[in-house]
N, C-alpha and C positions, 0 to 999 in steps of 0.2 A: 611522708615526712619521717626523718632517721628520729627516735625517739631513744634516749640514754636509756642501755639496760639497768642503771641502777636505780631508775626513777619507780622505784614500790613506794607502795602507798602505805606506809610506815603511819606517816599520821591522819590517818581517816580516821575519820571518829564513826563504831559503828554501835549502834543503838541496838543492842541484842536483846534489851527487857528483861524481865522477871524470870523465874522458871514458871509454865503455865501447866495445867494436867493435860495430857494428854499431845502436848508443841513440845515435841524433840528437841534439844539443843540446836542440830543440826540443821534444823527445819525453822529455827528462830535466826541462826545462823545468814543461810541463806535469804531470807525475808530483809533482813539489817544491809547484806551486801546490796541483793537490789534496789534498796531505797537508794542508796548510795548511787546506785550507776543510775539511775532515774532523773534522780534531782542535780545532775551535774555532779556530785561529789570528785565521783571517780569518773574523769572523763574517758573518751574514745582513746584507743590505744595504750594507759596507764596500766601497769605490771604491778596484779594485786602481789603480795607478799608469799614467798612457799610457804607450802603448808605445814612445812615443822615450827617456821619463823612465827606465825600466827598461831600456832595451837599451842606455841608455849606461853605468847603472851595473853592469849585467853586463858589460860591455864585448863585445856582439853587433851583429849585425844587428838593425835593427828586424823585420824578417821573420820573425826567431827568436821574437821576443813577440808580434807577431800570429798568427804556425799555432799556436803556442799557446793564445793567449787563443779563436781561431774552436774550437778541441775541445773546451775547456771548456764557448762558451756551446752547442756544438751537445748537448756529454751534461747539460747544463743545472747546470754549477753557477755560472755568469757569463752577465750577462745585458746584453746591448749593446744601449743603444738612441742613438739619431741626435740627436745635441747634448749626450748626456753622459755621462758617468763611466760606464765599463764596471763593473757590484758584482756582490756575490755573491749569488746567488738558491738558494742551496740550504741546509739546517739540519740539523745532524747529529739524528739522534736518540737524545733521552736518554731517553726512556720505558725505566723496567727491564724484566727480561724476564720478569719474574714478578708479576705481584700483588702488591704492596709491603703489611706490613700498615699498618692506620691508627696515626696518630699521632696524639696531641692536639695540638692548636692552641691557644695560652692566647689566652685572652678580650682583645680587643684594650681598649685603658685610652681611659677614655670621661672619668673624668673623674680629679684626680691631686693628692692628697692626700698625696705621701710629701717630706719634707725635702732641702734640698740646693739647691734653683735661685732665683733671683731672679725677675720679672717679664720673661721674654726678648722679649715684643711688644710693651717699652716701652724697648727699646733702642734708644738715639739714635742709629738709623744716618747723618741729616743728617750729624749734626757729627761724628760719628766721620769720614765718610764728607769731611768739610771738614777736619778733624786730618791726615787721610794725605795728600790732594793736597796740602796746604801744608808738609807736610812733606818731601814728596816732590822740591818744585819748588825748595825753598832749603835742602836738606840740600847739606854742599860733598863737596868728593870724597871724602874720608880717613873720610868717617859710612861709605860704600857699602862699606870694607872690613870684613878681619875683626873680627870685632866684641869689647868690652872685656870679660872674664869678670865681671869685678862689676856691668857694666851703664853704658851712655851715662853720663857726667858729666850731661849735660844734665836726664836723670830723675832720675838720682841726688841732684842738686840738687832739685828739684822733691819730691818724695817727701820729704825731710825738713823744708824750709818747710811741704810741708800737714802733713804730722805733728807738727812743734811747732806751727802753731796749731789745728788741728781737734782733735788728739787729745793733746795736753800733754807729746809725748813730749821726749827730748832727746838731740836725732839729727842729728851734723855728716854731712855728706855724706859725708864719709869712710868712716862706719861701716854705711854704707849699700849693701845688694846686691841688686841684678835677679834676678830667678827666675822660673820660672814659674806659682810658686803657692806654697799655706803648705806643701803635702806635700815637695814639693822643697826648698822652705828649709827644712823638718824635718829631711830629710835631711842636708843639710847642716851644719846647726847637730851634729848626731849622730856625724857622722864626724870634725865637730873635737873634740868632747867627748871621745871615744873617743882620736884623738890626744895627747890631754891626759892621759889616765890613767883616765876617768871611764867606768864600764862599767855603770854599771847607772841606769835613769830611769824616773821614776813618770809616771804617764800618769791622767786623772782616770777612774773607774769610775759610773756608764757614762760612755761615752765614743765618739768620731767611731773607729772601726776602722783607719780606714786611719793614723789616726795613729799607732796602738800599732804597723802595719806598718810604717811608713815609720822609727820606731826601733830594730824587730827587725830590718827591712835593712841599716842600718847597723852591724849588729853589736852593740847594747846591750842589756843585760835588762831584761825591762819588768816594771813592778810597777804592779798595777793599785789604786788608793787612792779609799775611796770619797766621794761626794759628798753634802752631803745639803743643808738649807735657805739654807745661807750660805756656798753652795760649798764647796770642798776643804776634805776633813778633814785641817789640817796637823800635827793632833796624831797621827794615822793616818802620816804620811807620815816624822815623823821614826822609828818601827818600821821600815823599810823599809832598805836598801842603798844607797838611791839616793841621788847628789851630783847631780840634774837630777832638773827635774819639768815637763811640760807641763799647762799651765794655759788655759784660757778663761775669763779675770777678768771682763771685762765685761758675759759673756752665755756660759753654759757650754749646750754640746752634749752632751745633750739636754735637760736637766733646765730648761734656761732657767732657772735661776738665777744671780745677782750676787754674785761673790767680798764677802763684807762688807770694812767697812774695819777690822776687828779680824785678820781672814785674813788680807788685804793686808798688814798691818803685821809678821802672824807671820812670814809666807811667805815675806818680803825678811831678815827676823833668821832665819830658818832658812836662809836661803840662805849667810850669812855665815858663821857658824859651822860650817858641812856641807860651806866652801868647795867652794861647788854654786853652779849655776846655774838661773834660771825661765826658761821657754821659755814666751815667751806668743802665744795665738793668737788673733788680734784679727780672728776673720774677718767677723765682721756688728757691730760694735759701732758702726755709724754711723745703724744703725735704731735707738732709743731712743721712745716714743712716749708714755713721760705725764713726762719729764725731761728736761735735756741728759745726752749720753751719759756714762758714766762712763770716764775721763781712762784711759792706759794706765798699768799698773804700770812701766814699764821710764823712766818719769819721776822714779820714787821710788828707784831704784836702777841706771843706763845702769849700771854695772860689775859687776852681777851678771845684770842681764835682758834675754835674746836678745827680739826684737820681730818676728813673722811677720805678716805681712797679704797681702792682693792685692785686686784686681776683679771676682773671680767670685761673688760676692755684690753685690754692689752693679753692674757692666754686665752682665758674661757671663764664665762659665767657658771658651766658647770662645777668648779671647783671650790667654790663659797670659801672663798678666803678674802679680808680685808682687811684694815686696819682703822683704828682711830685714835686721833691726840688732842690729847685735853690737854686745859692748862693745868699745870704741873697744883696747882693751889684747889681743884677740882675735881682730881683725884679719887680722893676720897668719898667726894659725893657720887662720884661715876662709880659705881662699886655698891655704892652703899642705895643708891635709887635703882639698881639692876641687878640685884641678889639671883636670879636666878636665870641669868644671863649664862649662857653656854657657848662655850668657846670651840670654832672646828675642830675637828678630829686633830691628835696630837701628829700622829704618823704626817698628815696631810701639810700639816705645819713645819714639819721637822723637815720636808719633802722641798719646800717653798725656800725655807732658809738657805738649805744646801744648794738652791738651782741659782736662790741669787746671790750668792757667796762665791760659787766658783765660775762665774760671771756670766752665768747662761742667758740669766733672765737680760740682762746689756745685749746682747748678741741680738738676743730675740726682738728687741726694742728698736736695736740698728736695722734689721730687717726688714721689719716690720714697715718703720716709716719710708726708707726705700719702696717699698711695696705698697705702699698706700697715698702716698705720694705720683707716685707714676699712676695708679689707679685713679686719683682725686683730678688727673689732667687728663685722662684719656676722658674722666664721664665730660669734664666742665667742655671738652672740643669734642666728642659725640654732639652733647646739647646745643653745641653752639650752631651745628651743622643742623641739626632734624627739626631744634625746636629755637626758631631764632628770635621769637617772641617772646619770650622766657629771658630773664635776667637773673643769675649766679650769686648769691650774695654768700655771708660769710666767712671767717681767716680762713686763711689754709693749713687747716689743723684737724684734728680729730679724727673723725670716722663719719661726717655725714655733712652735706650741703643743703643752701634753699634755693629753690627756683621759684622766685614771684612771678608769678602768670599776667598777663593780660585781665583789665578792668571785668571784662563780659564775661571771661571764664568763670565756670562755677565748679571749686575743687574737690566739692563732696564728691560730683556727678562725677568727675573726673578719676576719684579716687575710688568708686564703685565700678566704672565704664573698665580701666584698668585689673582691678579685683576678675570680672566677669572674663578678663583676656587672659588670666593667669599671671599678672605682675599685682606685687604688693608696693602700696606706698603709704606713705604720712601723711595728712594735711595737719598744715599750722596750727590750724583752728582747733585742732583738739586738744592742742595745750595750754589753748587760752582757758583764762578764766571768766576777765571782764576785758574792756578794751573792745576796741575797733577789730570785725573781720580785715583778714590781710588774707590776700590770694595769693599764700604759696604753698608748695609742697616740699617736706621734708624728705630730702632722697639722702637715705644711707647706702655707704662703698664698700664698707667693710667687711659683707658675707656675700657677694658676687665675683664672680673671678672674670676675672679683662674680658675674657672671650665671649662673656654673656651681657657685657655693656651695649655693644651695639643692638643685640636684639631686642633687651630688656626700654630702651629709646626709643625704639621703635614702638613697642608696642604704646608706649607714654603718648609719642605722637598721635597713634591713633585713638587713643583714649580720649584727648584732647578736639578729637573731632575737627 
């Protein structure tokens, strides 16, 4: 393996001790190094530092580093050759000392059917990659400091323009906050609520787990409310304690159903009279594929409806960039219950703005649903061919489908039997909370490419036994 000639080992820490009577420096010297290449420190291959470099910063003799470094390579754990970097040729060994027993190795994932990621090999690193150097080269000085807890003006700007026109919200810059994702702005949103008086929030049944986490971290009771053809049961929800609910109006996780506009309508008069708040999470609703998408609730009501989104759905989760909108009257408490709330990196921000400003992030959205779109019909006619037992359920939006299996099937076994063949999948069941078992499984589109559909069906079928 090519190893960078500039990798010296500048910060090793070496434990040279006291001066002793009759232990030479040299002799302490060397002792300090090989502890170092012993205990891992200084791994195999690693280019200790020349010996003028080191004997200045010990403040020695060079002479002290080299009778040093000559013992080492003579009992061979340094190896000096003529033109470069003295490193280290010797490797601790970690073999145990006993016979270890075996362990399973799980089956490496061949092909990857489970929910959560976008198409990440269709990431425009071009222009991502043109967003940061231009950003970089005429950001002024005051961007490169500490950064604003709600987020660059400049996004902040940006994020509410595309969301009153892409998605109908109605969102002054003002009410707008940088995060790094919806689970953080959950958070968020949670710990002002809670400041407020407001301790207990319904969560939709089944539902994304980490949401119902990221509310129990904050300190608030969760009540789980369940969902069935036309989203959130809000006649379910006023039973409950809860002055807040989190909602998926335009595309609910799992069940890929659409808040109807009778919900919609209940859900905001249940908000006012319960003097509560919706907490909506608008994480994929820019996939849409036999409609335009459906508009955000938080346009039907900005003073009752908190607004969470981000780009991990739609570029990459790597990027921890998101947003949230409060209402404009709650502000203050948002801010003031998350004092030490940290906003992404500014560069990263300024990076975001520019891509959807000069209309890339559009481009990429147009794409995108072409492309996932044509993937979301090539899986639903694979399944309809291999597995004709199976019923498709779900709009056709987002990034992921259900297939309800047959009474007899059992999806855990299913969902392991698969695992053991090397496909990854979802079962329903794990999002439940309470409620009736439902035999299906969640198969996400959005990180396999067309050409591994068919195989990755097949192996479902045989899983399925």
């Amino acid at each position: 393996m090519a190893v960078s000639q500039t990798n010296f080992a500048w910060a090793t820490l070496l434990d040279i001790g006291p001066p002793e009577p009759g232990r030479r420096l040299h002799d302490r010297l060397a002792h300090a190094l090989r502890t170092a290449i012993r205990t891992g420190r200084l791994p195999e291959n690693a280019a200790v530092p020349p010996s003028r470099a080191l004997a200045e910063e010990l403040g020695c003799s060079r002479w002290v580093v080299t009778e040093a470094y000559g013992r080492l390579v003579a009992e061979g754990y340094l190896a000096a050759r003529v033109g470069s970097a003295t490193r280290v040729s010797w490797v601790p060994d970690t073999a145990p000392a006993t016979q270890a027993r075996p362990t399973l190795v799980p089956s490496p994932v061949r092909y990857d059917l489970a929910p959560g990621l976008p198409d990440l090999r269709a990431f425009p690193r071009r222009r991502w990659a043109d967003a940061v150097r231009a950003v970089t080269g005429s950001a002024v000085h005051y961007d490169l400091g500490l950064p604003d807890p709600a987020g660059h003006e400049v996004l902040r700007t940006t994020i509410a323009q595309y969301l009153r026109r892409s998605r109908g919200a109605d969102a002054p810059a003002t009410a707008v906050s940088v995060c790094t994702g919806v689970t953080d702005g959950l958070v968020r949103v949670c710990r002002t609520l809670r400041g407020e008086g407001i301790a207990d929030v319904a969560v939709e049944d089944p539902g994304w787990g980490r949401l119902r986490d990221a509310a129990a971290t904050a300190g608030l009771r969760v009540h789980p409310v369940p969902v069935d053809g036309d989203g959130l049961r809000v006649d379910e929800l006023a039973r409950t304690a809860a002055r807040a609910v989190v909602v998926g109006a335009a595309h609910q996780f799992p069940t890929g159903t659409v808040l109807s506009p009778e919900r919609r309508a209940s859900l905001v008069r249940w908000a006012r009279e319960a003097d509560g708040y919706v907490i909506e999470d608008d994480y994929d609703a820019e996939f849409r594929y036999d409609r335009h998408p459906v508009a955000v609730m938080q346009g039907m009501d900005p003073r009752r409806v908190f607004l969470l989104g981000s780009v991990s759905k739609t570029l990459s989760p790597a990027l921890g960039l998101g947003w949230l909108v409060a209402p404009t009257a709650m502000t203050g408490a948002l801010r003031a219950a998350n004092p030490v709330a940290v906003a992404p990196p500014v560069l990263d921000q300024l990076a975001l703005a520019t891509f959807v400003d000069r209309g890339w992030y559009d481009a990429h959205l147009r794409a995108g649903r072409r492309r996932f779109r044509a993937r979301r019909d090539l899986l639903v006619r694979v399944l309809g061919a291999e597995v004709p037992s199976g019923r498709v359920a779900g709009t056709a939006a987002g990034l992921h489908i259900l297939l309800h299996l047959p009474e007899a099937t059992g999806t855990r076994a299913t969902v392991r039997a698969a695992a053991d063949a090397g496909l990854r999948l979802a079962d329903l069941d794990d999002y439940r909370v309470a409620g009736s078992p439902d035999r299906a499984l969640v198969l996400g589109y959005g990180n396999i490419s067309d050409t591994d559909i068919p195989g990755a069906v097949a192996l479902l079928r045989e899983a399925l036994g």
